[in-house]
N, C-alpha and C positions, 0 to 999 in steps of 0.2 A: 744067914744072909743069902747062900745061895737061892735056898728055895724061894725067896723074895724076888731076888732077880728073874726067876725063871716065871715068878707067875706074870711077872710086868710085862716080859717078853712073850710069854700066851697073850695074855693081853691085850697087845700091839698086834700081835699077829692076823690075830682075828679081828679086831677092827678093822684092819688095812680088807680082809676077806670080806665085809659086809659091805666096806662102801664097796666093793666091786661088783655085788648084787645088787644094790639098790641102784647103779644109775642103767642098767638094760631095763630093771622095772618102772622106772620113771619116763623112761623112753616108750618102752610099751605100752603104758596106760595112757601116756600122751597122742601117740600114735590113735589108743583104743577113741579117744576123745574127740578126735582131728576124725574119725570115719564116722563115729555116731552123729558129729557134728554137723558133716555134710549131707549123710545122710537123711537126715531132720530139715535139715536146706533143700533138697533136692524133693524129699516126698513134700513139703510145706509149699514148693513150685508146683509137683506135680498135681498136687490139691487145688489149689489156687487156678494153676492150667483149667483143672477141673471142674473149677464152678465155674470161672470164667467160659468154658465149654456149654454148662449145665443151665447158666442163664441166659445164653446165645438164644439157645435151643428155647427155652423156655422164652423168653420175649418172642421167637418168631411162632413160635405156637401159639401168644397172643395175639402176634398179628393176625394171623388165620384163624382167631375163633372172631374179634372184631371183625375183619372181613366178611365173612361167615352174617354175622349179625346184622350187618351192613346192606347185606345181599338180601338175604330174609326180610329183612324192613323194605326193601325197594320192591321186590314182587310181592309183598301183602298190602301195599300200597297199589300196584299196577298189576293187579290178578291176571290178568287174561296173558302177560306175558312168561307165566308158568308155567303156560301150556304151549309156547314156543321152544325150541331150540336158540342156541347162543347163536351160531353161525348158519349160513346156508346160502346157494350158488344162487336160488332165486325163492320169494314167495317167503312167507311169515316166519321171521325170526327176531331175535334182539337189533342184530346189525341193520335189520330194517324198520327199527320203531320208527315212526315220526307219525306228527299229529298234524301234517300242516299240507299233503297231498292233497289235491283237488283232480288230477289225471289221474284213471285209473287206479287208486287206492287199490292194496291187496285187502284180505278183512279185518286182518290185524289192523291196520294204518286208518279203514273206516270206524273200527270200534276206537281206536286213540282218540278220534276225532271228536265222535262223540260225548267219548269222558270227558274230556278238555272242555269242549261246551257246556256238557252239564254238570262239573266243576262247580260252580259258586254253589254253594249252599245256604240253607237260613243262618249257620252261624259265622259262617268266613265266605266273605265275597270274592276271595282272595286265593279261593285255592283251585282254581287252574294254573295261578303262576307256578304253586309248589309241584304241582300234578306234570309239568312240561320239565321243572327242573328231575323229577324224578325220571320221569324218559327218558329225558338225554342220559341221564348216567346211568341209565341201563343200556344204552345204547353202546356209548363206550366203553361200556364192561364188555364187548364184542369184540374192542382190539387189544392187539397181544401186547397190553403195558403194565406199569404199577402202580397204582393209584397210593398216593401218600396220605398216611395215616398223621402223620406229624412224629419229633420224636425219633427218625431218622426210622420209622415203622413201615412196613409196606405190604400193600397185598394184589393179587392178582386173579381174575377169574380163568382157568386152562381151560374149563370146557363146560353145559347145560347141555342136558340132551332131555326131554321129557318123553318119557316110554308109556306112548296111550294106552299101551297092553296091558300095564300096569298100574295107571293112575301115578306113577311115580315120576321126581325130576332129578338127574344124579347131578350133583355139583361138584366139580373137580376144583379146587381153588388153592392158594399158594400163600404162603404170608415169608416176612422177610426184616432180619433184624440188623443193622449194621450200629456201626460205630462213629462214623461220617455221614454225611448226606449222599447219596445217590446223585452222581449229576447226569445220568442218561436213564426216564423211567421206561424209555421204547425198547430197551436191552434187554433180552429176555435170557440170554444165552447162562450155561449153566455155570460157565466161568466170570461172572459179570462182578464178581464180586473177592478177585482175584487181588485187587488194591484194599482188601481190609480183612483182617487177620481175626477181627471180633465179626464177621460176618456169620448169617444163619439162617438158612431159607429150608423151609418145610414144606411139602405137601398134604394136602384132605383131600378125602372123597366122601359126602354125604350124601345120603337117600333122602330125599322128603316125599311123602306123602299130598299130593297134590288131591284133595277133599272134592264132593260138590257139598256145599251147604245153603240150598236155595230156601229163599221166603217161605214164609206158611201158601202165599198164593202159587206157589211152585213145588210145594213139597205134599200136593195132595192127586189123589188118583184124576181127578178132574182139571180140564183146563178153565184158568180165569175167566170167570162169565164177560167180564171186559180189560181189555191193555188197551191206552190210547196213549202216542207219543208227546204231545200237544198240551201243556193243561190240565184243566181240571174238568170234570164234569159239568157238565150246564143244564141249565133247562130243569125240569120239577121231576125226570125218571127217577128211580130208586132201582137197583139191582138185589136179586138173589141171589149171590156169588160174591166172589171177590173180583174187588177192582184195582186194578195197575196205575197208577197217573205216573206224569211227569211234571213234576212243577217246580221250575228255577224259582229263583231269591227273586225279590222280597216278599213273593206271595206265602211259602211255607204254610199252606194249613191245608191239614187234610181231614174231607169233610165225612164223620161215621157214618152221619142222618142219611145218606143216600144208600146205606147195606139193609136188608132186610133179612132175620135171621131166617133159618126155618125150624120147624116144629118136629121132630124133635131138635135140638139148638146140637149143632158139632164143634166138637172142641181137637185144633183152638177152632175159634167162628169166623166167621166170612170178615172179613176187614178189607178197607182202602188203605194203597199203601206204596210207597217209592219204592223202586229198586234200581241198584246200581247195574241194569243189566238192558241192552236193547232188543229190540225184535231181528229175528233171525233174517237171514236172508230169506224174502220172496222163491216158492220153489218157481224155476221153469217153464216154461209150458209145451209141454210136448209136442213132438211134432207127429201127424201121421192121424191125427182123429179129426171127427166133423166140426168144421171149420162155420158156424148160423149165422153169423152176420147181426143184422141188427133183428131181438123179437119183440114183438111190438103186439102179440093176440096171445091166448090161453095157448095152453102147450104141455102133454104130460110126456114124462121122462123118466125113463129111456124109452126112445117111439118104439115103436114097432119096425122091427128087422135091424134097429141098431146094433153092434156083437159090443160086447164086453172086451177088457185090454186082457190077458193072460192069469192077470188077478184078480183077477173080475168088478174090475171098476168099469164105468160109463163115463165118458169122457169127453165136453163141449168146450168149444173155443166159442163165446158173443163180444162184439161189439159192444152196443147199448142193449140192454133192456130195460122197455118204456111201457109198460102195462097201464091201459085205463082201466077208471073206477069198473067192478063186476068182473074184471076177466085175470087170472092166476096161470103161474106155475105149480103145476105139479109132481108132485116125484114120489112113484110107485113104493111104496112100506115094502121094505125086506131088499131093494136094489139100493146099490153105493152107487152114486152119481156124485160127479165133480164137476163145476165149471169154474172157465177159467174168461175173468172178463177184462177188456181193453178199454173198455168207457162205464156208464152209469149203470145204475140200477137204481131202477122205482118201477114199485109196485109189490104185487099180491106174491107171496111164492107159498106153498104150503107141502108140508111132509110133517106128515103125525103116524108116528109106529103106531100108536092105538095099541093093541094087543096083539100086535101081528110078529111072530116068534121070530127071532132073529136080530129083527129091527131096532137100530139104534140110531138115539141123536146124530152121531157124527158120519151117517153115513150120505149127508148132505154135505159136503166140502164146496164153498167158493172162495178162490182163489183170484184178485183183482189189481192188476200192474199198472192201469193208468198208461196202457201202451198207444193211447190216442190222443196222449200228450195234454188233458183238461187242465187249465189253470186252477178248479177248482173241484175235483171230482167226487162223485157223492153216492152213497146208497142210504137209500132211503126206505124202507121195509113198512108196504100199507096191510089195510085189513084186517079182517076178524077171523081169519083160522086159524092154525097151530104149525108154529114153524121150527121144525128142530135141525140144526145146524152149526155148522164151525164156519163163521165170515173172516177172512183174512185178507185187509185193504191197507195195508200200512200208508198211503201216501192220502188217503179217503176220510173225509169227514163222511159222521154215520148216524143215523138217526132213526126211531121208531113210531109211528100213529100207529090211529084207533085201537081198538080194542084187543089184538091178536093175539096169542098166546106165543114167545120165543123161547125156548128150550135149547142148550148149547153156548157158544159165546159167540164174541163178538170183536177184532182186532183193529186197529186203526189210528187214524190221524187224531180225531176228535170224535167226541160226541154232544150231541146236543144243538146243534150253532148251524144247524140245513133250515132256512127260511120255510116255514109250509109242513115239519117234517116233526114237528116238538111231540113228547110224550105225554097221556093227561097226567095233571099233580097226582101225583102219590100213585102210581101204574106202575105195575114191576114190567120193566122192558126187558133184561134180560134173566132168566133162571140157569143159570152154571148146572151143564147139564152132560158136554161132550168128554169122556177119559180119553188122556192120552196115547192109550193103545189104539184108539178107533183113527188116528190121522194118517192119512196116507204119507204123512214126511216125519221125521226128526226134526219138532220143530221146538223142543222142551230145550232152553235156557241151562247152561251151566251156572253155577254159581263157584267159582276153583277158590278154595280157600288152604291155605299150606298146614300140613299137620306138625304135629314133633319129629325133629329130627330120626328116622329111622335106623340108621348105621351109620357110622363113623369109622374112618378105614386111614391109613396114614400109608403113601407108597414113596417111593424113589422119584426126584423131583424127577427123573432123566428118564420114566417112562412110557413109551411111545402111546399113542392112540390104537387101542384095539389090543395092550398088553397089559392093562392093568389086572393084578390080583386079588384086587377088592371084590366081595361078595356084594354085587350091588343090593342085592334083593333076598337078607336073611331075616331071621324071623327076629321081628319090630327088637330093639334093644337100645337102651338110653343111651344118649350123647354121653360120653365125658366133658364135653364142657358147661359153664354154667348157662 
């Protein structure tokens, strides 16, 4: 019986010893439960924190690729202002688009002008009103706000610079994601967004490539045997070259039958044809050379004892020249002679290189400003010799008789439509004949078309002008966005 007793009492003993173990281990594992617990709470916020961080960022990086796209769509719509800067104290930038200056236009504001006008096309009569809304909002893209994307999205443009050095335009732009609406978009400031905790504003800086991609009639070593601003051709001429017109709605037809190829046929071949692009500014007319007044008898050029300017051009300022039937200008094979005239021309003028080394079409330049104010001013090219030359009359209806032979082109208001002045049916009036290198000005047409994105740069919204670390100009590399 004792030993009985004694094991009941081990027994109990040790019972009593194991609950004393088990409740510290009960507390401890509860304890282990309670940290894992919170811990799993605490990274599940700090995850959460995280994507809520990860898609701040990510919407406003949408906002600035839409912005981005936004921008790109308004200057491939309004080309000529990618070759502007955003801002500037005076003279051609965004801040000073407008289409609607009649004082003194800069030439940006004369070239708006014109696109606006010649706007309507054969398919949409309608698009100068889209053409003027896309202005202005390039215009306002000049002041320091946010344009809203909707979505509580936003984006901003910081800066355009286009660097002619380089055919490039750097676009600094900003995008911006909140949680609320924005109620002030003129705030620019870096704490503006200090009342929203899901706030998210990014900055870019892209390179674009600013292209020329001009027409077949502008992408050949020769200039256009004709550009007239006005219309369409008239009258029974035919050209050798290619022809420019302008022709607003509802006329739209552009006529082949008046191109003549040549033998051998160049590809591509001479075609008539629209372009979105106008005539350059008229050059100046110098000051400091002989000043003829009106010539009215035969006359060879450069007289005798005339000097040449430094570059060895010849250089006349006339009034009118009024030539009767039998009597011509002439101009020496192998001299460059320019004139520069204020009123008419009619009559004989002749310069034919022949085979005389040196000599080239365009080294007859006339240059014609309408500085004697004609309601209706004209040149009119008579005779039977060989006239090779570059005519430049923008304001000038222009026209060709009898039998002559014209070589070079021919620029201006119209042709065809001078009373007295018509070509015979089927006469080639002019043969495209003058290269670009032979003109005494820069007077070849850009055609600016924006390429692919070249670099993409992401900096600090907060900095300054003249400290950004972006490589504006590395070697070409894809956008990351789409």
């Amino acid at each position: 019986m004792n030993w009985l007793m004694n094991n009941r009492l081990c027994l109990h003993l040790m019972a009593n010893k194991e609950k004393g173990f088990a409740l510290p281990l009960a507390v401890l594992i509860g304890l282990i439960l309670m940290v894992t617990g919170m811990t799993m709470i605490m990274r599940a916020q700090g995850d959460q924190s995280k994507v809520i961080a990860q898609k701040a960022r990510a919407d406003s990086l949408t906002s600035s690729e839409v912005g981005l796209a936004r921008v790109q769509d308004l200057l491939n719509s309004v080309r000529v202002m990618a070759t502007v800067d955003r801002n500037c104290t005076s003279g051609d930038c965004w801040q000073n688009a407008r289409y609607d200056v009649d004082t003194d236009p800069t030439d940006l504001q004369k070239h708006l002008k014109k696109l606006v006008d010649a706007a309507p096309s054969c398919s949409n009569p309608n698009d100068a009103v889209t053409l003027k809304k896309k202005i202005n909002e390039l215009r306002d893209l000049s002041a320091d706000k946010w344009v809203d994307l909707g979505n509580n999205s936003y984006y901003r443009v910081v800066e355009y610079n286009y660097r002619i050095d380089t055919g490039m335009g750097v676009l600094t732009l900003e995008g911006l994601s909140r949680k609320s609406a924005a109620t002030d978009i003129t705030n620019i400031t870096i704490d503006r967004d200090s009342d929203d905790n899901a706030a998210s504003r990014n900055r870019v800086v892209v390179t674009i490539p600013i292209l020329d991609a001009p027409h077949h009639a502008f992408n050949r070593t020769t200039v256009p045997a004709l550009w007239i601003s006005e219309g369409t051709v008239e009258g029974d001429a035919i050209f050798q070259g290619d022809v420019v017109e302008k022709v607003e709605s509802p006329e739209c037809n552009i006529n082949q039958t008046k191109i003549q190829q040549p033998t051998p046929a160049l590809n591509p071949p001479y075609t008539a044809q629209f372009v979105g692009v106008f005539f350059p500014n008229l050059p100046e007319t110098p000051t400091g050379i002989p000043s003829l007044g009106d010539l009215t008898s035969s006359e060879t050029f450069p007289r005798t004892g005339d000097t040449a300017s430094p570059s060895g051009v010849y250089e006349y300022i006339f009034d009118d020249i009024d030539l009767d039937d039998g009597e011509k200008i002439t101009i020496t094979a192998g001299d460059r002679v320019v004139f520069y005239v204020k009123g008419n021309i009619n009559g004989a003028i002749e310069h034919d290189c022949g085979s005389v080394t040196g000599c080239k079409p365009g080294n007859l330049q006339i240059y014609a400003d309408n500085g004697l104010g004609s309601a209706n001013p004209q040149i009119c090219l008579k005779g039977n010799q060989t006239l090779q030359a570059f005519i430049f009359a923008p304001d000038y209806s222009l026209g060709k008789t009898d039998n002559g032979t014209f070589i070079g082109a021919a620029w201006g208001k119209n042709w065809g439509q001078i009373s007295g002045c018509l070509s015979s049916s089927g006469a080639v009036a002019v043969t495209q004949g003058v290269e670009w290198t032979e003109l005494i000005y820069d007077l070849k047409p850009q055609f600016p078309r924006l390429g692919q994105i070249a670099n993409w740069c992401e900096e600090p919204i907060d900095t300054l002008p003249g400290e950004s670390m972006c490589d504006y100009f590395p070697t070409a590399s894809p956008s990351p966005s789409p």
